[in-house]
C-alpha positions as a Python dict, from the first residue, in 0.01 Angstrom:
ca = {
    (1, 'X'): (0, 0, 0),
    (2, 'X'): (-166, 298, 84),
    (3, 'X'): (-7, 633, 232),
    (4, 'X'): (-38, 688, 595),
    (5, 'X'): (-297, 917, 720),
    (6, 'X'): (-200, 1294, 739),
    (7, 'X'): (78, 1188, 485),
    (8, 'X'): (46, 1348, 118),
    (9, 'X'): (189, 1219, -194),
    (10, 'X'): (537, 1353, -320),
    (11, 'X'): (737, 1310, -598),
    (12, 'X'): (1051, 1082, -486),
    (13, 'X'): (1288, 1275, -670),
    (14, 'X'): (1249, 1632, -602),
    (15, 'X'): (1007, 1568, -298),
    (16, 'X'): (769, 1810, -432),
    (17, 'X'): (370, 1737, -459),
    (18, 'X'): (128, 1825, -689),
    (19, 'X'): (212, 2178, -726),
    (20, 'X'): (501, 2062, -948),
    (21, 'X'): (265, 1843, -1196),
    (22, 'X'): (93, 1557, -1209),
    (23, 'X'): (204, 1269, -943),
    (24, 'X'): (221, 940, -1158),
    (25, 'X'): (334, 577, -1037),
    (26, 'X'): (490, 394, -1390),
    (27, 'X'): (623, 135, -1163),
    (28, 'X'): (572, -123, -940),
    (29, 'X'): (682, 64, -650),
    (30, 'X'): (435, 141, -388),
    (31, 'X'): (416, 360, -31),
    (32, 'X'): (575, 702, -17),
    (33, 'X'): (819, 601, -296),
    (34, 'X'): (553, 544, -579),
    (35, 'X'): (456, 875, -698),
    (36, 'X'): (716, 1075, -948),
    (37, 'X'): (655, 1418, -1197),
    (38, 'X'): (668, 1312, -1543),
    (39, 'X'): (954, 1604, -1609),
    (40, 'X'): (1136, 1472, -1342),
    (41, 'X'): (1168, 1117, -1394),
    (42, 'X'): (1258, 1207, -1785),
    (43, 'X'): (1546, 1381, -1669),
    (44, 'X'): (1656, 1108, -1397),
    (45, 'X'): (1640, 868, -1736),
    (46, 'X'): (1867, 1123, -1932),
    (47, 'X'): (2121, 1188, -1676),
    (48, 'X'): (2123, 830, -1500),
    (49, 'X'): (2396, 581, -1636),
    (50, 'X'): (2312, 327, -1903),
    (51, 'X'): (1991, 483, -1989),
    (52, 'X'): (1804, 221, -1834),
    (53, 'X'): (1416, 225, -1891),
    (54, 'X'): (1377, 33, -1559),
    (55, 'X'): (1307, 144, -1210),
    (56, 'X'): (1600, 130, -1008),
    (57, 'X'): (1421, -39, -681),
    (58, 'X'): (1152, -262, -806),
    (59, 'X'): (1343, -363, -1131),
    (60, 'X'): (1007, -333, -1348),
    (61, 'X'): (1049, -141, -1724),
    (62, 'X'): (893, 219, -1717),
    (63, 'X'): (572, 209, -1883),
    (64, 'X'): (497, 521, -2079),
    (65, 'X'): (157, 598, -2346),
    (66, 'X'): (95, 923, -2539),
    (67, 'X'): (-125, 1180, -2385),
    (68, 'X'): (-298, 1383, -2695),
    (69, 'X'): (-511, 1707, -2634),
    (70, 'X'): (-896, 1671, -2628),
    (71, 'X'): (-883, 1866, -2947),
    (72, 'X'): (-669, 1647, -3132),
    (73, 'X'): (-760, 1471, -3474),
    (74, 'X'): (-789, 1109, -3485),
    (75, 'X'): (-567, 1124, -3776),
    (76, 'X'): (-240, 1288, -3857),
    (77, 'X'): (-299, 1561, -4158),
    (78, 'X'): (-108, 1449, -4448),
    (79, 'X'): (74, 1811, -4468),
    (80, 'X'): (242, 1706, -4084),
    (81, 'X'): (338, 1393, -4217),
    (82, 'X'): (515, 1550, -4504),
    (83, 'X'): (710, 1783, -4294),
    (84, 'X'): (848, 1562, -4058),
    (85, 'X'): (938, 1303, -4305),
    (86, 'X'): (1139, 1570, -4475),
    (87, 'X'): (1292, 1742, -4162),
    (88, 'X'): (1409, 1378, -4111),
    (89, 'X'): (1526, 1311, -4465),
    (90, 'X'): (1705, 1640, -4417),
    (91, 'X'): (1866, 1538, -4071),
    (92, 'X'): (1998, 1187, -4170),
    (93, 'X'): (2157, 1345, -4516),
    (94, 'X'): (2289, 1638, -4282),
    (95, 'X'): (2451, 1350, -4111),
    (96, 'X'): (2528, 1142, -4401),
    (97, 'X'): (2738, 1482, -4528),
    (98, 'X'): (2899, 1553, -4236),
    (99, 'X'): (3052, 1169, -4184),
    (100, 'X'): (3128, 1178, -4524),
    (101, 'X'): (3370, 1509, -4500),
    (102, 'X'): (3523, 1389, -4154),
    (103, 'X'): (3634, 1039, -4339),
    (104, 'X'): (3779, 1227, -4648),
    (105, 'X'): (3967, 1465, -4462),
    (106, 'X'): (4105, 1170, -4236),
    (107, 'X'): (4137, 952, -4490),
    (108, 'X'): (4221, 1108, -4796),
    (109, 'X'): (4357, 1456, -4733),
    (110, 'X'): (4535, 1426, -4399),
    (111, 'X'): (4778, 1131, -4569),
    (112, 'X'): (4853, 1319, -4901),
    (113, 'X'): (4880, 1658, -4722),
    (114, 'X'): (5142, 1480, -4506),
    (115, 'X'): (5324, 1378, -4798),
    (116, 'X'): (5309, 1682, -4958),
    (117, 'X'): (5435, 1860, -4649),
    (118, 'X'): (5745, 1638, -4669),
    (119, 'X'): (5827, 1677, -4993),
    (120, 'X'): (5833, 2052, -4968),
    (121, 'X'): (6050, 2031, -4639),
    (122, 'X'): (6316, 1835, -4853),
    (123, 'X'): (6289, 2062, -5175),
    (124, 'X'): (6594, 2305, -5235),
    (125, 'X'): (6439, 2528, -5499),
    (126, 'X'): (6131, 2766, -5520),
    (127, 'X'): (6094, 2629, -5867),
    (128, 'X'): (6071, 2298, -5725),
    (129, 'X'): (5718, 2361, -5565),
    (130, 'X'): (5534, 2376, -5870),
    (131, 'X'): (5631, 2044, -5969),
    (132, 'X'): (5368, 1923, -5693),
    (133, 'X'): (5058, 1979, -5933),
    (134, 'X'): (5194, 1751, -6191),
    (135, 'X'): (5146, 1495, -5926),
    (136, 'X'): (4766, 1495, -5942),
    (137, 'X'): (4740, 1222, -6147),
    (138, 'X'): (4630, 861, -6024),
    (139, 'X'): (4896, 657, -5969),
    (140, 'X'): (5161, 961, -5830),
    (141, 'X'): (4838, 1048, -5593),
    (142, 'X'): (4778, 672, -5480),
    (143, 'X'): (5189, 678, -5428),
    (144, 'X'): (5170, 1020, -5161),
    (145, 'X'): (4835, 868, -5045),
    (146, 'X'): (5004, 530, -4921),
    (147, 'X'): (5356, 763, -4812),
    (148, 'X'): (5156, 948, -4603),
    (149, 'X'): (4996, 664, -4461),
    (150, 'X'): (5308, 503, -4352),
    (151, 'X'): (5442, 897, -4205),
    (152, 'X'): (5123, 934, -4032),
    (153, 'X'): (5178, 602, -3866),
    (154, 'X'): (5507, 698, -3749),
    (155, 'X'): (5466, 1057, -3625),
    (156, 'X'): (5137, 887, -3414),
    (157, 'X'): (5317, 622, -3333),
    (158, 'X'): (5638, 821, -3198),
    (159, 'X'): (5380, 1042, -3005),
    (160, 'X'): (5241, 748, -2842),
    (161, 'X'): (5536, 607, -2744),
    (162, 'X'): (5746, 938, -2566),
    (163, 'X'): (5379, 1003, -2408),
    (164, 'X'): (5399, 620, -2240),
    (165, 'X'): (5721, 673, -2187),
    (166, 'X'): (5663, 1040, -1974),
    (167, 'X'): (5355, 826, -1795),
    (168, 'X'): (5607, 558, -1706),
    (169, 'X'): (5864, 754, -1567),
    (170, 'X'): (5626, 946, -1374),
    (171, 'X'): (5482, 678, -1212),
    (172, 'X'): (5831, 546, -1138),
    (173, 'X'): (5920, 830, -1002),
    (174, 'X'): (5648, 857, -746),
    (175, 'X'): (5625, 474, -635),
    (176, 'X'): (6033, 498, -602),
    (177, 'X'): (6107, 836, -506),
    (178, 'X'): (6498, 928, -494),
    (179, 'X'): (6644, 904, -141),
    (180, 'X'): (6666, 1195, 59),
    (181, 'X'): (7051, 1384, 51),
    (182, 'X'): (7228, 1414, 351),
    (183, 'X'): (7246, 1780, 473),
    (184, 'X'): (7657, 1814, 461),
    (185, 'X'): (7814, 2003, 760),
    (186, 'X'): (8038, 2340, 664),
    (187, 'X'): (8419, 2278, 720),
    (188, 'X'): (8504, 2384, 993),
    (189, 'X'): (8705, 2732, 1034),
    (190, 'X'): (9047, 2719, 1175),
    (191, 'X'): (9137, 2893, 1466),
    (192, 'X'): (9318, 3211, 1373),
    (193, 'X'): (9736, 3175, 1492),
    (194, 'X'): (9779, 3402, 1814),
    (195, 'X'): (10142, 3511, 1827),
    (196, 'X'): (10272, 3649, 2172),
    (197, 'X'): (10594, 3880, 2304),
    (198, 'X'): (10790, 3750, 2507),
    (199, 'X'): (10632, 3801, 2813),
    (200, 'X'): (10324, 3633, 2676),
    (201, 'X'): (10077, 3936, 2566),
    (202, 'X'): (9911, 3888, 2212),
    (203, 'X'): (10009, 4063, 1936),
    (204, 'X'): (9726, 4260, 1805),
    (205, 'X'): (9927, 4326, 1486),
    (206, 'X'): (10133, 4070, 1463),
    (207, 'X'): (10488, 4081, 1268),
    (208, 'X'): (10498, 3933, 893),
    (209, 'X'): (10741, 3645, 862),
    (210, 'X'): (11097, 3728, 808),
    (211, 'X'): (11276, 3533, 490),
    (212, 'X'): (11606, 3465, 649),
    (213, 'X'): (11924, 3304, 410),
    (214, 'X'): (12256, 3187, 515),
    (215, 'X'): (12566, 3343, 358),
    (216, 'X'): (12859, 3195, 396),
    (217, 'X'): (13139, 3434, 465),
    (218, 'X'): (13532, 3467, 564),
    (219, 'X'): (13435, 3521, 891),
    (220, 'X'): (13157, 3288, 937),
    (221, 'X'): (12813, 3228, 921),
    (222, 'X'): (12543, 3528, 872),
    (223, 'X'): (12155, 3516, 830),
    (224, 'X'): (12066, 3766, 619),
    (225, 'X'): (11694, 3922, 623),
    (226, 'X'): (11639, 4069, 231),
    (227, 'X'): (11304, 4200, 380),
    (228, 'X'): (11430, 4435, 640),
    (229, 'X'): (11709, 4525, 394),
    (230, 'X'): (11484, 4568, 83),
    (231, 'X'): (11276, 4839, 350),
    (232, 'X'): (11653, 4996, 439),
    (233, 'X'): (11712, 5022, 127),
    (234, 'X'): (11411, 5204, 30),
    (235, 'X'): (11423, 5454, 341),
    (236, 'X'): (11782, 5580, 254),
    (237, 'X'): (11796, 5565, -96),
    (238, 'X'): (12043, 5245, -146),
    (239, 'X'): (12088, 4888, -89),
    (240, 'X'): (12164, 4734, 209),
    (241, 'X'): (12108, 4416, 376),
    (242, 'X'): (12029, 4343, 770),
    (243, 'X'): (12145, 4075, 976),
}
């Protein structure tokens, strides 16, 4: 299928032409949707999920050759060969190193340190510290290896459960949020007592409450007021009491 007249080729992916490269068609595609820069399809490869070598519309594997220079020998030189065999000897034992620390650290040194660590939290004496390099041998070594093994377990193991347990109670807490609380209404204020004379105007300063008591005397009956007396008593001097 050939492009329509008028129409020039473009790259499908960044819609450019030739001024970007070379237009190729590794597919089975064809039309408008054929042609695609050899930079740009690399980089739709790298950054596209699964790293699939196949075109995403026709289904058909990318096919890609080597494009050497006019200039270039038919054979490698024996000198390039021995370079990049070591730069790759050197990168897979780089590698190789590298895997090899990670596991002993992991393995080895993060269980005994752990050990160690506990055995110092527990010790009451300065003195008591040096007594750890005497356990370099074998067996005391294989002893805080497999200790620290089991504390490493259960520190993890504690982390992973409180962090579940914060992620379930989180969750719970939003599908079942707590119910709303009632706004509560103030008490209501009482009304303040109006007292009136007796010919029914308010009192702006109204008088305090007399504490009246009934004596019993030879002539009868009195009500005694020990306020007004206690204030007669204090005006002249002496004691008194009012009736």
């Amino acid at each position: 299928m050939e492009l329509p007249d008028g129409e020039e080729a473009e790259c499908r992916i960044c819609r450019g032409g030739h001024e970007g490269g070379a237009l190729l068609h590794p597919c089975r595609c064809a039309g408008s949707i054929k042609y695609v820069h050899q930079e740009c399809l690399d980089q739709w490869l790298a950054r596209s999920s699964g790293a699939s070598k196949r075109c995403e519309l026709c289904h058909h594997p990318f096919t890609f050759s080597p494009v050497y220079a006019d200039n270039a020998p038919s054979r490698l030189p024996t000198t390039e060969f021995a370079m990049g065999l070591l730069k790759l000897v050197a990168k897979r034992t780089l590698l190789a190193m590298r895997t090899t620390l990670v596991l002993f650290l992991w393995v080895v040194c993060l269980p005994v340190g752990t050990s160690w660590m506990c055995r110092l939290f527990f010790m009451r004496s300065l003195q008591s510290v040096f007594t750890l390099t005497d356990r370099l041998e074998g067996s005391a070594v294989l002893g805080d290896w497999m200790q620290g093994v089991l504390l490493s377990v259960v520190v993890v193991g504690c982390f992973l459960a409180v962090s579940a347990l914060r992620d379930y109670m989180i969750r719970h807490e939003i599908e079942n949020p707590p119910p709303a609380l009632a706004p509560r209404n103030p008490p209501p204020i009482p009304a303040p007592e109006v007292h009136e004379d007796e010919r029914g105007v308010p009192l702006v300063n109204p008088p305090e409450p007399r504490n009246w008591e009934v004596v019993h005397r030879g002539d009868g009956v009195h009500f005694v007021d020990h306020q007004a007396a206690a204030a007669a008593a204090d005006g002249f001097g002496g004691e008194g009491e009012v009736e």
